[in-house]
N, C-alpha and C positions, 0 to 999 in steps of 0.2 A: 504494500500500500504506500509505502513512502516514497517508493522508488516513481510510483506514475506521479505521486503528487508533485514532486521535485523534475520528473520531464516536463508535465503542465506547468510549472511554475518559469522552467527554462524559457519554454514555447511561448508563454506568454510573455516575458521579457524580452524576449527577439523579436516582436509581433510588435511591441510596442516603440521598440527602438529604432526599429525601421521606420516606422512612421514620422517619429521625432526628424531624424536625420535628412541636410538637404533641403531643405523646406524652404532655401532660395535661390535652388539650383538652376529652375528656366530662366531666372532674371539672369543671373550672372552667365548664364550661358549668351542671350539675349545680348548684354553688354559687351561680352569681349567678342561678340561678331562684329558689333558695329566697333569696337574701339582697334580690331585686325584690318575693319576695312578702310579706317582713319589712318593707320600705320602705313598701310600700302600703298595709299592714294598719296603722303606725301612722299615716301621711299622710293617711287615708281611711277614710270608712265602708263601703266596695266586699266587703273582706276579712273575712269571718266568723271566730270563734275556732275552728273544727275546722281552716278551709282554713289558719290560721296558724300554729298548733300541728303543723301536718302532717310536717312535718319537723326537729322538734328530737327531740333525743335524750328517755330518759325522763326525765334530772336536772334538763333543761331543764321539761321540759314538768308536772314536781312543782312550781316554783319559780312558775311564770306558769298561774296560772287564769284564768277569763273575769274575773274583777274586777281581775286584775292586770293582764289585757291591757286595759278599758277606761280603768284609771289610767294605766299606759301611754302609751296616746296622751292622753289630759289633760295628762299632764308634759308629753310632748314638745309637745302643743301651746300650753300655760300658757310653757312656758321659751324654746322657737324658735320661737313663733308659725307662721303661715302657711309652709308646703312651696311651695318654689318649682321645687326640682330637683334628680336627684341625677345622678353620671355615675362609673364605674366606676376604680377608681385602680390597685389595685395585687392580684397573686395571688401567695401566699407560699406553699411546700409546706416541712413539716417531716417528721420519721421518720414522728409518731403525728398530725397535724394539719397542717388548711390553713387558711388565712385569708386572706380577702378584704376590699378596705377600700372604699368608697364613696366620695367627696365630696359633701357635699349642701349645699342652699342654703335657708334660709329666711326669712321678714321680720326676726326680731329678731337671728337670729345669720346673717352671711354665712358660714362658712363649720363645717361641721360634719363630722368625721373618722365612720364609719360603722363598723367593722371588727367581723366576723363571723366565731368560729372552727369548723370542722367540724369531725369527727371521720372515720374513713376511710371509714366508710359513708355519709359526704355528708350528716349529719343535723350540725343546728346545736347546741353545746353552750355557746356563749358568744359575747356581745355587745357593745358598749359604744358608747356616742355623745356622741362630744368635741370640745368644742369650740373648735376654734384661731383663737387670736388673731392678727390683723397687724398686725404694726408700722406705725407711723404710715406713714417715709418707705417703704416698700411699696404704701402704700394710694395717696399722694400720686404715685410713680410710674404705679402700674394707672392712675388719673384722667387722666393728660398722654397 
């Protein structure tokens, strides 16, 4: 008798944990689509201005025309040079906002902060790309 009681009590904890678990995984999944297709559009000529506009909100999308989005990738590639890579860091959720933050690598800056704000219908309202600095004895570690 102890023994079912004790599988039913497993089973029931597994049942329940799953449920718990994830519970904001289509949003963030949602977000780093549009924030992969923000990466690419300015990394690359691949991305057209409709597919990149696709997903910002309309505040966004008044502020960034097609001449703003080919200045755009000019900054980004005049100040970071060559795209090397980028890989996904961090998912924040707030009341009215989420944000997602990238790491990205390129020739002139190694290391560049990406962070990406949505609004609750998953559309991009804000952006910014920062770039941090390492300290020397850092660097000199990573190298050993």
């Amino acid at each position: 008798m102890k023994k079912i009681v004790l599988i039913f009590v497993t089973v029931m904890m597994m049942a329940f944990s799953s449920v718990c678990m994830a519970a904001d995984g289509g949003d963030l999944n949602k977000d780093q689509k549009v924030a992969e297709t923000f990466i690419s559009g300015i990394t690359t000529e691949k991305v057209v201005y409709d597919k990149f506009v696709a997903n910002f909100d309309n505040g966004l999308k008044s502020k960034i025309d097609a001449k703003a989005y080919d200045a755009l990738k000019n900054d980004v590639k005049t100040k970071f040079g060559d795209f090397k890579e980028s890989k996904f860091y961090s998912f924040e959720r707030y009341d009215n906002q989420d944000k997602v933050t990238y790491i990205a690598s390129f020739s002139k800056e190694e290391i560049i902060a990406m962070v990406f704000v949505f609004d609750k219908n998953n559309k991009l309202v804000e952006f910014g790309l920062l770039p941090i600095q390492q300290n020397q004895q850092a660097q000199e570690s990573a190298q050993q």
